[in-house]
Every structure is written in C-alpha cells, then in structure tokens.
C-alpha positions in Angstrom: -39.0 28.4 -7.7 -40.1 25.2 -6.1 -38.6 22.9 -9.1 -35.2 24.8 -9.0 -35.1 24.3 -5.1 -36.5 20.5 -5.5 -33.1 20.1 -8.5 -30.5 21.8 -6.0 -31.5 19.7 -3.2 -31.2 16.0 -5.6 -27.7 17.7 -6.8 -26.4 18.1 -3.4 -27.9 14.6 -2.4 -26.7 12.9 -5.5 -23.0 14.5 -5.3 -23.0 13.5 -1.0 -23.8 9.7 -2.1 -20.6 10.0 -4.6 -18.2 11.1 -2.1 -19.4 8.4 -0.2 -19.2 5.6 -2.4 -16.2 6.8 -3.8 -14.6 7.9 -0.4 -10.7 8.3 -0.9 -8.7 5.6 -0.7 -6.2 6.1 2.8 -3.3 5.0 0.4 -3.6 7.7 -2.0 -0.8 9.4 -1.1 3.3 10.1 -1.1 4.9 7.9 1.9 8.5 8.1 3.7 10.0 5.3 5.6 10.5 6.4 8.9 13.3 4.1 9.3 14.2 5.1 13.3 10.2 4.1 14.1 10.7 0.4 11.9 11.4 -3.2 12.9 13.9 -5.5 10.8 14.3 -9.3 11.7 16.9 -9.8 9.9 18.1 -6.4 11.0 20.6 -6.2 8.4 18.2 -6.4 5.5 16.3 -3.2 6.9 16.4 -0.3 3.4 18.3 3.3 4.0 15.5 4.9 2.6 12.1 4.0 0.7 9.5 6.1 -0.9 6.5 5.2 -2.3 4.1 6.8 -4.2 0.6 5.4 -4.8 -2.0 6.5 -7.5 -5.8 5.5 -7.5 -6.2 2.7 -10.4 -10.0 1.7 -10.6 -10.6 -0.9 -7.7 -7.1 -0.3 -6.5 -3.8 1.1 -6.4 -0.5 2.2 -8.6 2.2 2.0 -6.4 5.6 3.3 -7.5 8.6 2.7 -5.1 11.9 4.0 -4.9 14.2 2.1 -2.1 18.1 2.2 -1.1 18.4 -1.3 -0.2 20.8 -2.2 3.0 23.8 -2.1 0.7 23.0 1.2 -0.7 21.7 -0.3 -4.5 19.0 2.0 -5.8 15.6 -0.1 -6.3 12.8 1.1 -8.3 9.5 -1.3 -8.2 6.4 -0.8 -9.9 2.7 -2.3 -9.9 -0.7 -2.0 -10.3 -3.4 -4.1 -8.5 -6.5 -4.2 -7.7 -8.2 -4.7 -4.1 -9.5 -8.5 -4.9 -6.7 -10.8 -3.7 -6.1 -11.8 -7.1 -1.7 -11.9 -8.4 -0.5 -9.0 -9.9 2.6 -8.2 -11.0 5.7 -6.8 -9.7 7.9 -5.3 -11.8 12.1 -4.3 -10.4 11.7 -6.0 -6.8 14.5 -8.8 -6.5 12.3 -10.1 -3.6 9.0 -10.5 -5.1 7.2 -10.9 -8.8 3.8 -10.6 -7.7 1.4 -9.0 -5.0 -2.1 -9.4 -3.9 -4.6 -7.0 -2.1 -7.4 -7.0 0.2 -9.2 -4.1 1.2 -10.9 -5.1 4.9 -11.9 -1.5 5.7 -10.6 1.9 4.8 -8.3 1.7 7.6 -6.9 -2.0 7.1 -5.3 -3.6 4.0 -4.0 -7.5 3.3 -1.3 -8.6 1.6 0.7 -11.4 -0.4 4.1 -11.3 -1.9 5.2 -14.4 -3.7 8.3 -15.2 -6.4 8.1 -17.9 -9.1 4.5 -18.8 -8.3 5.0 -19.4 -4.1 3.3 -17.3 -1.5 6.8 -15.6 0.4 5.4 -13.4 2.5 2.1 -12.3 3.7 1.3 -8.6 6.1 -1.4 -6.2 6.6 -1.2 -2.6 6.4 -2.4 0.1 8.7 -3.5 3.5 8.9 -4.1 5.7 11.3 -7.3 7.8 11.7 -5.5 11.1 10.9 -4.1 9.7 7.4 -0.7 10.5 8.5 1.0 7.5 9.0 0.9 3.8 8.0 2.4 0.7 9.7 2.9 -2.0 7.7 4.1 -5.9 9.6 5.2 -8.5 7.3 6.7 -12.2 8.3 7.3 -15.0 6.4 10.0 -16.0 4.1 12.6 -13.9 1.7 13.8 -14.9 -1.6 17.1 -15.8 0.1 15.1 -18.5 2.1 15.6 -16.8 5.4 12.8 -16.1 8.0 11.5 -12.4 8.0 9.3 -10.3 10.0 9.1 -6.8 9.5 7.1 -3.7 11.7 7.8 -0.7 8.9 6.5 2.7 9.5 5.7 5.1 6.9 4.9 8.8 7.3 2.7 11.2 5.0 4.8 13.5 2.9 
C-alpha cells in the first residue's frame, strides 16, 4: 500500500512540473481587433477588421490572419516562428516577408517585421493577466516608406 501511495504521489509531482514547464502560451488563442479601442498613425491605413488565429508550434507560434485592409481588400497572412529572434517567413502580407519573436515573459512578447531583408518595423505585444485581451504598439516604417506607429487592441474570442 505504501509503494502504490509512494507511485501516485511521483505521478502527481511529475505531471505538476509538466504543466509548469510547459505552461500555455498567453497567445494560444482566437483574437478580434477591437478596432474602436486601436491607435492608427497614419489613421487611414488602420484594417476594418482582423482576426487572427494562433496555434502552438514547438518553441513558438502558428499564426494565421485574416484582415480587411483600409480599402476593404481581403488579406490572408500566414507564418510560423519560433520565440528566438531569429527571421521567419511571412507568407500574403504586402507589408512584410518576414517576422521575428521574443518571448520576455508569459505576459510580454517582441517583435520585428522587415521586407526584402530590412528591419521595417519593430513592437511588443501585451497581455493582460486575465488572458482576455492583448495590446500590441508598433512604430517604424511601412513598405510605402511612411512613418507608422500603431496601439492595436485585440480581444479573446
């Protein structure tokens, strides 16, 4: 009886260490723009709509994203990177080929966008301590050359 207590009490320690080295990843997750709670400079380049869906991928994240740009085009964007600052590619975005991640802390991400082998635009991503929401600020520079610095909010579907 003592063994069999001894083996349930290494099971529940060994599955608790699991969870906490593989804790979930705050991105996991489908996410809605919140457009009326987002920040545009330029203003006119701020999306109808966006919603992204993102996927666990080993070290990382599968993001999948489905946008109405300002002038209503459909955009679909896809990629799948890991969380080492390293380029990975972007596939459907006119405004970026590649994308690099940091993870700082479950709460706080980094990031890199760049087109034809330049760094555009650079932002971190936050998210709250409920998992609801995530606010993401970007600055830097478009693939049309002009100045951007975005506050966009995203809510939890």
């Amino acid at each position: 009886m003592k063994r069999f207590r001894f083996a349930i009490c290494v099971l529940v320690c060994l599955a608790a260490m699991t969870m906490v080295v593989y804790a979930a990843d705050m991105s996991i997750g489908t996410w809605k723009l919140n457009v009326a709670k987002s920040k545009y400079d330029p203003a006119n380049l701020a999306p109808k709509s966006q919603t992204v869906k993102n996927e666990a991928a080993g070290n990382g994240v599968k993001q999948v994203a489905d946008i109405v740009d300002s002038s209503g085009k459909a955009v679909h964007t896809e990629y799948t990177a890991q969380y080492d600052g390293k380029d990975y590619e972007v596939k459907g975005d006119p405004n970026r080929d590649m994308v690099a991640l940091k993870k700082i802390d479950d709460y706080n991400f980094e990031f890199t966008n760049g087109k034809g082998g330049k760094p555009m635009t650079t932002g971190k991503v936050v998210y709250s301590k409920d998992g609801k929401t995530r606010t993401i600020t970007t600055s830097g520079t478009n693939a049309q050359g002009q100045k951007v610095s975005n506050t966009t909010v995203f809510d939890k579907q």
